[in-house]
Phi, psi and omega in degrees: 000124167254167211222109148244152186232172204208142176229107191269126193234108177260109229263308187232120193206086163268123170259161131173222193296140170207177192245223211138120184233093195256118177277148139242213194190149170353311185251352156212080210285084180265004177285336168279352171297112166271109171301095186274320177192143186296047190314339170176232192204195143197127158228142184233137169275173136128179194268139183224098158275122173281163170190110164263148175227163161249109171289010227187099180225125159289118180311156185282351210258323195270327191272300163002302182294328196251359164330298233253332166342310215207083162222099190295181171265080176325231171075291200249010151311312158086009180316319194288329161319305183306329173294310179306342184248031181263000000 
């Protein structure tokens, strides 16, 4: 497990009302996510230093049930045409 942190250095930090519209796609349906409300907007300028560290090691036994969670479906990719017409 890692712990990241961020140090923001900011040029521009405008807010105010904005609307939201979210697609997905086969491999990330964020399009089932319901938007009831919009609380505001934001746009930002600047600069970001990251700095990761490890805080943390999780047994594999323990890590294991959510592994298989979050795998796509090559499949739907449409790859096998393409090869096929090289």
């Amino acid at each position: 497990m890692t712990l990241a942190e961020f140090e923001n250095d900011l040029r521009v930090n405008w807010t105010g009302e904005g609307t939201i519209s979210i697609h997905g796609t086969d491999h990330d349906p964020l399009d089932e996510i319901e938007v009831r409300e919009v609380l505001g907007a934001a746009y930002l300028e600047g600069d970001r230093d990251a700095h990761a560290r490890s805080i943390a090691r999780i047994p594999a036994a323990g890590y294991l049930p959510y592994y298989y969670g979050r795998l796509d479906d090559w499949s739907l990719l449409g790859t096998e045409d393409a090869l096929a017409s090289l």
